[in-house]
N, C-alpha and C positions, 0 to 999 in steps of 0.2 A: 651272606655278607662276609668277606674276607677280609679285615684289618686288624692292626697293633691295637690290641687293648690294654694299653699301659701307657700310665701317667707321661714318663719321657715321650713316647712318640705323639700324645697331644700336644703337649708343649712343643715339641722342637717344629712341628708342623707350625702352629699358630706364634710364635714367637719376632720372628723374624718380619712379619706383617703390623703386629701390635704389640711392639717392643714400648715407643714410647721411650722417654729418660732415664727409666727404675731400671735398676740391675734386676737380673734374673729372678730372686729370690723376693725381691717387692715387687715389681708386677706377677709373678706367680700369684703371688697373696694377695692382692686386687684384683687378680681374675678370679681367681676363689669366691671372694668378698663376694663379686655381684651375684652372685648364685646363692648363697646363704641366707636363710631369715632365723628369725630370733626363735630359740627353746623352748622359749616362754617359761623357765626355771630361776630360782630365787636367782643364782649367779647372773642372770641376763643373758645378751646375748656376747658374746664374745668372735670377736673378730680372727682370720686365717693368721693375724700376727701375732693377736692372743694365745695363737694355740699352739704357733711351735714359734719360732726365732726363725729369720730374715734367711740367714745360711742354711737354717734347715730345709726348708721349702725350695730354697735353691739345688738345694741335693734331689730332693724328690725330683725338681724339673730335670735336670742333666741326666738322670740315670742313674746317679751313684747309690743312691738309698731307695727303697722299696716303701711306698706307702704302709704305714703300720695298721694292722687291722680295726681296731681301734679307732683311731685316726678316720679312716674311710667310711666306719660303721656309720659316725657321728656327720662324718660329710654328706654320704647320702641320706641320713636321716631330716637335713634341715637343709638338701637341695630341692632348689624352684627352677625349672630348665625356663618357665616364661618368666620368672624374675632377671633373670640372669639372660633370656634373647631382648626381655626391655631393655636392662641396663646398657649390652654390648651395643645394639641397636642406638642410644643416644649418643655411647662410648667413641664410636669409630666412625670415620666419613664413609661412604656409598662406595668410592674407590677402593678401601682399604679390603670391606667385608665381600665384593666380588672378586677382589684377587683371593684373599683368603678362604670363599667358597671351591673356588678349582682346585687350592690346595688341599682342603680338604675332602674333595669327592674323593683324592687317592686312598683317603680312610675309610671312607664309606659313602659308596656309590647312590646314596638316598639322597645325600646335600648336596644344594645344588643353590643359586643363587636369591629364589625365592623363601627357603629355609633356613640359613646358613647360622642363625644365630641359632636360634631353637636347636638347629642340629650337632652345633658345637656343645650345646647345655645336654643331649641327651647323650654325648659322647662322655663327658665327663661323669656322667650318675654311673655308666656305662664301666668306667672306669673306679671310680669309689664302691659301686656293687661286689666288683672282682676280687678287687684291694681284700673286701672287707669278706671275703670267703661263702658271697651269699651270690645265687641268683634273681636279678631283677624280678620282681612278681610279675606277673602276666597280668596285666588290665585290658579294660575294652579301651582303645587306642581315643585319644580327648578329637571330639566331634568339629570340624572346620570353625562351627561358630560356634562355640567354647575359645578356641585362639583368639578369634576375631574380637572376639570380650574381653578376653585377657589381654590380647596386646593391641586393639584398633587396626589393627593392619587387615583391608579389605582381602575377598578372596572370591572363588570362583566355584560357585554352588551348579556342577556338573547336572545333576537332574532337574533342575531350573533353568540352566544357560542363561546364569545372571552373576554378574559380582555382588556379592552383598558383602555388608558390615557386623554381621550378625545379626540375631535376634533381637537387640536391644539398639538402641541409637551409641552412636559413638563420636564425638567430635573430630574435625578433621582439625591437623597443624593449623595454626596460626600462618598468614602470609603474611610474608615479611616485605618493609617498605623497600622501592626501589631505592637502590644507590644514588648520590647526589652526583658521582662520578661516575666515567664511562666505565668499567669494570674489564681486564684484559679479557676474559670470556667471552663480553658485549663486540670485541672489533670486526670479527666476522658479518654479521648482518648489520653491524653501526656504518662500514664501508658502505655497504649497499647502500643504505640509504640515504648516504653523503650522496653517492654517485649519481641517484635518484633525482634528490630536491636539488641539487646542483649539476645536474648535466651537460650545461654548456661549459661549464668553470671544468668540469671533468674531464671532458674528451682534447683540452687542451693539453693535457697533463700535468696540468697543476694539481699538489695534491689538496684536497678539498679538507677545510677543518670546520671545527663544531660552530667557530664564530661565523662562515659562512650560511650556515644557514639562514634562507629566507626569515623576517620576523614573521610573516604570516603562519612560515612549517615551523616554527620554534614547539609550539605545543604539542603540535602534531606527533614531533619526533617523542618527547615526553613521553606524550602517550603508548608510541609505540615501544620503548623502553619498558614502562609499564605491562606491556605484553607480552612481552618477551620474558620475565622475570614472573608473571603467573602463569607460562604453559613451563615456565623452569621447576618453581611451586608443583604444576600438577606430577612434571618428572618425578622431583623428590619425595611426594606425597605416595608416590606410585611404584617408588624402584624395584620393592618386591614383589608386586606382581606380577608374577612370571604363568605365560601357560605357552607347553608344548616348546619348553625351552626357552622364551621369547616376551620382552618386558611387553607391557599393555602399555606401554605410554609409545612403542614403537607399534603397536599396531592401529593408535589413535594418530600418529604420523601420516602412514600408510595411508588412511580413508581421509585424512585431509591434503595430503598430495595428490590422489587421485579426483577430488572434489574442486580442488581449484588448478591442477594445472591446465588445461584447457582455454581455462579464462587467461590464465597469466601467458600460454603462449599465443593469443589473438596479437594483431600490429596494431599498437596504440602510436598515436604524434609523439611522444616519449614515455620514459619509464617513471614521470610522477603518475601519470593517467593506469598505466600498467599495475602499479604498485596500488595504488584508490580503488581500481576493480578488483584484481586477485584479493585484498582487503574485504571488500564488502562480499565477495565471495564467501570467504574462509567464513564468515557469519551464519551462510546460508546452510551451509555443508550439512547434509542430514547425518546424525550419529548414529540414524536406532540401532544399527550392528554392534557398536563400538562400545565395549565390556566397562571401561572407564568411566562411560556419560551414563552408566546407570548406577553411578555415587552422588547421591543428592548431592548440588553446591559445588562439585569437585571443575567439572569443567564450564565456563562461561564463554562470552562472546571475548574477551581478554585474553584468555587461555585459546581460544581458536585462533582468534589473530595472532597471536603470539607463535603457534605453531608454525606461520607463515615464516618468522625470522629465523624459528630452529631451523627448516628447510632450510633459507637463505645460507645458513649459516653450515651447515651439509652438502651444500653447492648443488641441491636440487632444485632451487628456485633462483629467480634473478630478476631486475627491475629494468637494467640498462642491457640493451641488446651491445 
């Protein structure tokens, strides 16, 4: 493995991504912060701003100063790489930490977007080891489900050809209530199915709004809002599942586009009757391949239907011919 092992070339890689409001010198010392746990000595524990001053840290980032031995000894003494992949992990949006994986594979071609927190925390010990004039000890590397217990993030147990949670039960996120509003993310398949339950009012080229809808599909639509915001849920819940390069919530796409397009490209009298089959479809869809649906609770018949509007919303699916 070929990269800068010094403090400035982590930082200057990771910076520019998760900068945030704080000058150089306070966010350095908050990205420290999430990795540290307490001494457990009479003084407590003491914070990355405790221990040097705002300018100083800032130096360490830019290059201009050299981690003090000292300094590093004490850093990697009381660093947690899965303290510190939970913390980032809550820290940054999903956007932020896949850009900032690519940026960092040019450091080390290990991280990649399924790791990228953990691998920025073992870049840093990485660096606090060097700092501190010592070699990292050799351990047996922490076992798939030891992380999985440590941070709940599901994974992919290779001699089983199974996702699991670990060994112990683990709870999944919270799902969050839909929006009382259409949300600009929602206009891609919310079109659709304007076009859908309004089709006559559509093909005039009027453009069709929310008060249009039927009072009968008024709930309907709800609903399908509702679905679309739990196969969003399983996205989220899933973004680091990565195998063979390639998230699991795109390979749980995959086996539900091939499961309902057939139905959805049949000639219905219009594209409500279209939209009510490929729907009852996306129910049917058998998973047992699908790495995802073997996370108890993770995917339901919401989260299936719901996949139909991500389609929708990919331009691989459609209601109105």
């Amino acid at each position: 493995m070929d990269y800068k092992s010094s403090f400035h070339a982590v930082l200057a890689t990771v910076r520019p991504l998760m900068k945030g409001t704080r000058n150089l010198g306070e966010f350095t010392a908050g990205l420290i912060d999430m990795g540290l746990v307490p001494r457990g000595t009479v003084d407590g524990e003491k914070t990355a701003l405790e221990m040097r001053k705002s300018a100083t840290w800032k130096g360490y980032a830019n290059g201009s100063d050299q981690l003090p031995t000292v300094l590093a000894s004490e850093l990697a003494g009381r660093w947690d790489q899965f303290r510190f992949a939970s913390n980032v992990s809550q820290a940054y949006e999903e956007s932020a930490l896949n850009d900032l994986a690519d940026r960092l594979h040019d450091l080390d071609e290990s991280i990649n977007k399924g790791n990228v927190t953990e691998g920025l925390g073992q870049l840093f010990y990485k660096v606090f080891t060097e700092a501190a004039g010592e070699t990292a000890a050799v351990t047996e590397p922490l076992t798939l489900a030891d992380k999985a217990d440590r941070s709940g993030v599901p994974y992919i147990d290779e001699k089983m050809n199974r996702l699991r949670l670990g060994d112990r039960s683990v709870a999944l996120p919270q799902k969050h209530p839909t929006p009382d509003t259409v949300q600009p993310a929602e206009l891609g398949y919310v079109s659709a199915l304007l076009a859908a339950y309004c089709e006559d009012k559509a093909r005039t080229g009027v453009e069709v709004q929310l008060d249009d809808i039927p009072s009968r599909l008024v709930q309907h639509f709800q609903e399908q809002r509702k679905a679309f915001y739990r196969a969003e849920w399983v996205r989220e819940t899933s973004w680091n599942c990565i195998h063979d390069g390639r998230p699991l919530f795109d390979d749980f796409l995959e086996t539900m586009h091939a499961g309902v397009s057939d139905t959805n490209l049949r000639q219905y009298p219009n594209g409500l009757e279209r939209l009510f089959a490929t729907l009852a479809q996306a129910a049917a869809v058998q998973l047992d391949g699908v790495r995802l649906d073997q996370i108890i609770d993770l995917i339901d018949v919401w989260s299936r239907k719901g996949s139909c509007h991500e389609l929708v919303a990919r331009k691989r699916l459609g209601w109105v011919n």
